[in-house]
N, C-alpha and C positions, 0 to 999 in steps of 0.2 A: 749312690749306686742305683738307688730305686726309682729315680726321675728319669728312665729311658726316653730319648724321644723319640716319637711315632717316625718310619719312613712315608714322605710323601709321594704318590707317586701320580703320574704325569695324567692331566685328563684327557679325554680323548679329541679336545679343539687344541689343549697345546700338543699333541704328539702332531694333529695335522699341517700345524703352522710351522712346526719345527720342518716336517717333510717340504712342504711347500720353499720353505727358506734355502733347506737342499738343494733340493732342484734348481733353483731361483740361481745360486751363488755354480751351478753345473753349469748354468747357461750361459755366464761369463769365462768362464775357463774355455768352453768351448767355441767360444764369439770368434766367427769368421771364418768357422769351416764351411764348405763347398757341399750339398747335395742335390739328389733331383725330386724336384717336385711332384708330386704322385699326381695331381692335379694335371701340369702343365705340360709334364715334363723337361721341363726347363732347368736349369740349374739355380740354384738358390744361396744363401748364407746365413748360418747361424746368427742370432742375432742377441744379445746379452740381455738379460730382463731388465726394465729398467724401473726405477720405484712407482713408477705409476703404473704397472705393469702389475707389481707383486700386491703393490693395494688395491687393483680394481679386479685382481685374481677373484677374489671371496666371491664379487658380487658376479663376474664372466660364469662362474662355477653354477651362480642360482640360475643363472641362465641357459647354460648350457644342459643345469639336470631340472629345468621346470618342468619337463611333462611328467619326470619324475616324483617330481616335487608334487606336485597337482593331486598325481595318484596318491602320494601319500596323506594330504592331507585328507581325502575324501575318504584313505581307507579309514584314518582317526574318527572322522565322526559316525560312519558306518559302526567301528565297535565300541563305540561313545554308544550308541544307542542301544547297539545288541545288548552290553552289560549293565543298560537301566531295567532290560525288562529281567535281567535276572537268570536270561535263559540258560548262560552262556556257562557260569557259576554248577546252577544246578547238572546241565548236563552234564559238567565234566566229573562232578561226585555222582550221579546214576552211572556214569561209565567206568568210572576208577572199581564202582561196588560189586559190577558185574566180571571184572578183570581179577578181582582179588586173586592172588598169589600168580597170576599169568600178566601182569604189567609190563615185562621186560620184553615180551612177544609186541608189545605195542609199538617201541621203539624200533624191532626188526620190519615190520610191516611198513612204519611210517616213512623212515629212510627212504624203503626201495620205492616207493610211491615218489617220493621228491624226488630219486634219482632220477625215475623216468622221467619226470619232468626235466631234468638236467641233461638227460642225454637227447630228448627230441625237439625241444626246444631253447635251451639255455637259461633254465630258471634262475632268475637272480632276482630281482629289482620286487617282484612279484611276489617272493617269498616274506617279505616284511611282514605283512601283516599277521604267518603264521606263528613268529617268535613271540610274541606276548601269549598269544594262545596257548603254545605247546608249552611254555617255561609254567604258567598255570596249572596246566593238563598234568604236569612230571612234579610238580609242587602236591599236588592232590592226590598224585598217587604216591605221595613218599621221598618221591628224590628231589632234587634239585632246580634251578631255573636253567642251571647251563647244561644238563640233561636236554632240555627241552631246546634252548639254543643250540646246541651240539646235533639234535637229530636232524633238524633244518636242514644247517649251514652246509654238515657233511655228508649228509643227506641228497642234499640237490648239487653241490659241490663235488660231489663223485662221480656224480653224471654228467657235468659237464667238464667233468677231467676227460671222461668216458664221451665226446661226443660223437653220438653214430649221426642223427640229420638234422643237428642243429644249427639251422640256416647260418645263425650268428657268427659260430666258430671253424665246422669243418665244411661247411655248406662254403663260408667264406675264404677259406683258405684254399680250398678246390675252386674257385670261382675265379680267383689270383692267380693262381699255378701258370698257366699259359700253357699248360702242356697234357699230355693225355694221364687220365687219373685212374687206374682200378679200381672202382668203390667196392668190389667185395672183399678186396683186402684190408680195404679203409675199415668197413665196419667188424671185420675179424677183430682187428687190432683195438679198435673202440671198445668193441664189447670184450674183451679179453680185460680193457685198462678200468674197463667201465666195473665189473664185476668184481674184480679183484681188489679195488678203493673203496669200492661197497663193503664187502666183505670183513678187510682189516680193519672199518668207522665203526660199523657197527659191533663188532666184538670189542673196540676199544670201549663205545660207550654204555655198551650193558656192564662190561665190567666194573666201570667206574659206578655206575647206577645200581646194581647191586650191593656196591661198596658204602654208599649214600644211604642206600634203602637197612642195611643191617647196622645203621648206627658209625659204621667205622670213620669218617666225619665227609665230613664238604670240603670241595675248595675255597667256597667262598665264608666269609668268616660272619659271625651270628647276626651283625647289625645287618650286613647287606641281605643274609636272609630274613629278617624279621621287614624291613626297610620293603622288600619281594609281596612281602604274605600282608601288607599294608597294599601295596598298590595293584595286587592281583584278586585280592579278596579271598585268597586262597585259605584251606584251611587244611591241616594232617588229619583233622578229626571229621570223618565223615556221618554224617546221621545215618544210623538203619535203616530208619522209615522217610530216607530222601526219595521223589520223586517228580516228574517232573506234571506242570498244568499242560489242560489243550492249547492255553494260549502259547508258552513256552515251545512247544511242542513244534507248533507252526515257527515260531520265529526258527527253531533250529534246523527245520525243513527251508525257509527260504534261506539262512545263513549258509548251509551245508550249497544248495543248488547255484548260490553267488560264487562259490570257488571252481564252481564244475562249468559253471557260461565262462568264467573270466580264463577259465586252463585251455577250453575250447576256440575262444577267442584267438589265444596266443599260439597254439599249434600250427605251423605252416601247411595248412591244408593243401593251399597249389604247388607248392615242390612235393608233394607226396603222393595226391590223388585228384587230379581233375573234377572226378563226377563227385566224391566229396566233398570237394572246394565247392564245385554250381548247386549243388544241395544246400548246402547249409548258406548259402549264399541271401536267404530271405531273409536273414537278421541284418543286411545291413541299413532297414526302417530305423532301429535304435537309436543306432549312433553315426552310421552315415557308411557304416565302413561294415560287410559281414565278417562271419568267426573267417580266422586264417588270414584276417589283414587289419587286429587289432594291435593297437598297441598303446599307450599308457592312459592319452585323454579317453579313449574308448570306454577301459579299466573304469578311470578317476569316474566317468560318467554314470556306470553300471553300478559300482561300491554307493554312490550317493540314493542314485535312486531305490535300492534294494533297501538301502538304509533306512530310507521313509517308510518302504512298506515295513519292514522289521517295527520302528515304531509302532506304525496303525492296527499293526497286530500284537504287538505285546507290550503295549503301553496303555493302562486304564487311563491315566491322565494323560491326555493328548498336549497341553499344553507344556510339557516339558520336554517337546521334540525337538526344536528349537534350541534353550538352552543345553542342549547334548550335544548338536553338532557345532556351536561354540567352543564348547568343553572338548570334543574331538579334535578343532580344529589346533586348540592351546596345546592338548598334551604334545603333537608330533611336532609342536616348532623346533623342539631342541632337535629330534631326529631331521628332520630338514635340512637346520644349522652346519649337523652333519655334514651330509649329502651333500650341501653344495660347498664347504668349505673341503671336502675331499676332491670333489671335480675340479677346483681351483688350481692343482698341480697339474690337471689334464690341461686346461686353460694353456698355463704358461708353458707347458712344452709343444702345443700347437703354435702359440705366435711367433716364438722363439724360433721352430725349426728344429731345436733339440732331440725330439722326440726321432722325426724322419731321421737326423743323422744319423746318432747313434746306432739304428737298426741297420740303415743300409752303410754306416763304417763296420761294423763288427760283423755282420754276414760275410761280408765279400771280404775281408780278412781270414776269415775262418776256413771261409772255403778256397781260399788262396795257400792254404795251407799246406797242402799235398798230404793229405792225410788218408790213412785206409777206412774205410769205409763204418767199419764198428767204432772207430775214433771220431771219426766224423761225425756219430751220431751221438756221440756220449758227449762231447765236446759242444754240441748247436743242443742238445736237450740244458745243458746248463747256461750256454749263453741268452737261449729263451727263457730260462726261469730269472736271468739281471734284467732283460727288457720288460718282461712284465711286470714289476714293481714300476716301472717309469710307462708302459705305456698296456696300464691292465683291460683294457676293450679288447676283447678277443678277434672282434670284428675290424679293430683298428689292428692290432698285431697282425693278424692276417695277410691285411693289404700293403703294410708293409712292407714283411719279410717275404712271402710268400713268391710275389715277383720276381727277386733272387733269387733264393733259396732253389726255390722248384725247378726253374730251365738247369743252373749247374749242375745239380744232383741226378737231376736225366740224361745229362753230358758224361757224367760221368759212370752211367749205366748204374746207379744205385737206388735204391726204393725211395721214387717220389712219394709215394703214399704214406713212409715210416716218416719222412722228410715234415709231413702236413699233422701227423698224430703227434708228431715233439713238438709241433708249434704249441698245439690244438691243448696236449696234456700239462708243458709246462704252465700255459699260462690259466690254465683250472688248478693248476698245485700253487702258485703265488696268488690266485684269487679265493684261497679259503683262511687266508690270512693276511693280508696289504692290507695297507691303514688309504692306499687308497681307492678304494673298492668301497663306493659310499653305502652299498645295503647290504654290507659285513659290520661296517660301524653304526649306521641305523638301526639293524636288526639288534645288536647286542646290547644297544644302547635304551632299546625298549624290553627285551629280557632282564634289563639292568643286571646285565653282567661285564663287569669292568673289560676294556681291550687287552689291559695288560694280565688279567686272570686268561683270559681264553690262550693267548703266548704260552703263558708258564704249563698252561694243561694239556693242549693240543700239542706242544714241542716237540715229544716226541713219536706220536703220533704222524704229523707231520715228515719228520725225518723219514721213518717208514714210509711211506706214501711215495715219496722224493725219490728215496733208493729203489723202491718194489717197478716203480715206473719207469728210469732209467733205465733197469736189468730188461725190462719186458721191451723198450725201445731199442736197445743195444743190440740184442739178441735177435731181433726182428729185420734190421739195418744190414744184417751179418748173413741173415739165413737168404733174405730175400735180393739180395746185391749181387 
């Protein structure tokens, strides 16, 4: 009776090979169906994976997400360096000491900060580097890693549930439509879905973190936290007399100023303000390209070289700058690994053609449907939350559906604009949990918070999310039709 044995559960390369074998084994079922090329416009055929297909997937993946990839290894050795000199450690206990008994105000602050990232430009990819930090930061102040993973994910993931001008997803979906767009109703609706995912995240995860902070326990079980407080160097026990050096001091000054160029970077300056696009336009000496038309190698560029100077300033021995971004460059292999082994399922449903059909069969089905107008909308909000498991680029899902979707639903005198928010929100509700979403499994994977803990915690959560957005699309589809 006493010899239980342990459940194993699945890591996070076999869940994505599994996904990938999915898809793989969809793309023969559906070998030989007819659609149109978004490209050509021409008509096309599904075509079935074929094994050289699913094994050269992994490596089409590292290709497909290198520039991704790039950034991350440059973010690795950037905090390869930061936490030689130590800065990174102390600041987060001078700030945990100054928060004492107001820590949970940290989490409501930090959220809405990612959201707006999420809602004006599509924070995703970019957010990596915060999850090691923050699961440290919620470590030192008491709670957990997935605290810290959690205010990220749902954090920036609310906002781009919510997006009001994020070129990527409604910027893109308006771009497709082919038809005339309302944007003030656009961002009614945005900020309505944007606020209101805010709001439910963050009382989900104060509550849990309270719950953490008074002892009541973790999700995650004692080895993976001790396993956490090893590679974070975190500590529950904070010194009184912590404080930080001038050297430290400076590093956290350039550390802090590297997230504030690289956000300003990423912001779409030219769809929003001209004279602030040609102003800020003298950075692009850097890297070739000014803020508002960066994008990862720009990142990858700015994270290495800040990193040097973070050395030159808070490293007495210069000679170990060097082996740090080594050391940076090792720890993110496995998150890489990730990344590109989740891109691999995108891979194989572009060669395939899988991808285009499915959208444009099941759109023009749906909407072949004769259905009233609040069905219609409750019905395309769920069949956008099956396509974005298979096809999670917002910007891809977009140019998809979008060109469908848009013209019939203006034919039929119903809310284009509710039409572009179900795209826009479903597929922000499947991207704060899809295994393939590679910097949800990267992020968590350097939180070192298991994929299948974050399922069991956020689950219902999630649900909430699902329904509260449906109700607000439903309702919206109804009022404005």
């Amino acid at each position: 009776m006493g010899n239980k044995k342990k459940r194993r559960s699945l890591s996070t390369f076999a869940i994505l090979i599994v996904v990938l074998l999915l898809v793989s084994a969809a793309t023969w079922l559906a070998s030989g169906q007819t659609y149109t090329d978004a490209e050509t416009g021409e008509q096309a055929v599904v075509t079935g994976a074929s094994l050289s297909d699913i094994l050269m997937a992994p490596i089409g993946g590292w290709h497909d997400a290198g520039d991704v990839i790039g950034f991350v290894f440059c973010l690795g050795a950037f905090l390869s360096i930061l936490n030689a000199t130590g800065a990174l450690e102390t600041g987060i206990h001078v700030l945990v000491k100054k928060l004492h008994g107001k820590e949970l105000a940290l989490v409501w602050i930090l959220m809405f900060l990612f959201s707006v990232g999420g809602t004006t430009y599509g924070m995703g990819e970019e957010t990596v580097g915060f999850y090691i930090l923050l699961a440290a930061t919620m470590m030192a102040a008491g709670f957990d890693p997935l605290v810290g993973a959690a205010t990220v994910l749902l954090g920036a993931g609310s906002g781009v549930l919510g997006s009001t001008i994020n070129p990527f997803a409604t910027g893109a979906a308006v771009a497709a439509a082919g038809v005339e767009v309302n944007m003030g109703i656009v961002y009614v609706e945005a900020i309505i879905l944007w606020l209101a995912t805010y709001f439910i995240s963050a009382l989900f995860v104060t509550r849990y973190a309270k719950k953490v902070k008074e002892g009541k326990g973790s999700i995650l079980t004692a080895d993976q936290l001790d396993e956490c407080k090893k590679a974070y160097g975190a500590s529950s026990e904070i010194d009184a007399d912590v404080k930080l050096t001038g050297r430290q001091k400076g590093v956290l000054v350039v550390f802090g100023l590297s997230f504030v160029v690289m956000i300003l970077g990423f912001i779409p300056w030219g769809s929003l303000n001209e004279g602030i696009y040609n102003t800020l336009s003298f950075s692009h000496w850097l890297t070739g390209n000014g803020f508002g038309d960066w994008w990862f190698d720009d990142a990858a560029t700015w994270f290495l070289l800040m990193g040097l100077l973070i050395g030159l300033i808070g490293l007495e021995d210069k000679s170990k700058l060097m082996p740090c971004i080594v050391a940076g460059f090792a720890d993110m292999i496995s998150v890489n690994l990730v990344i590109a082994l989740a891109r691999a399922t995108t891979v194989i449903m572009s060669t395939t053609g899988l991808g285009t059909w499915l959208v444009e069969a099941s759109v023009t089905a749906l909407s072949a449907s004769g259905l009233p107008a609040p069905a219609f909308g409750a019905l395309d909000y769920l069949l956008h939350i099956g396509l974005s498991f298979l096809v999670p680029s917002s910007s891809g899902l977009a140019s998809l559906s979008a060109p469908i979707v848009s013209p019939i639903v203006a034919g039929m005198g119903w809310s284009v604009e509710t039409s572009i928010m179900i795209n826009v929100a479903a597929n922000g509700l499947v991207n704060l949990f899809t295994p393939t979403c590679g910097f949800i499994m990267g992020g968590l994977a350097l939180a070192r918070v298991p994929y299948e803990t974050w399922l069991k915690w956020a689950g219902k959560l999630l649900a909430i999310i699902a329904v509260v957005a449906g109700v607000v699309l439903t309702v919206a589809m109804l009022v404005l039709s």
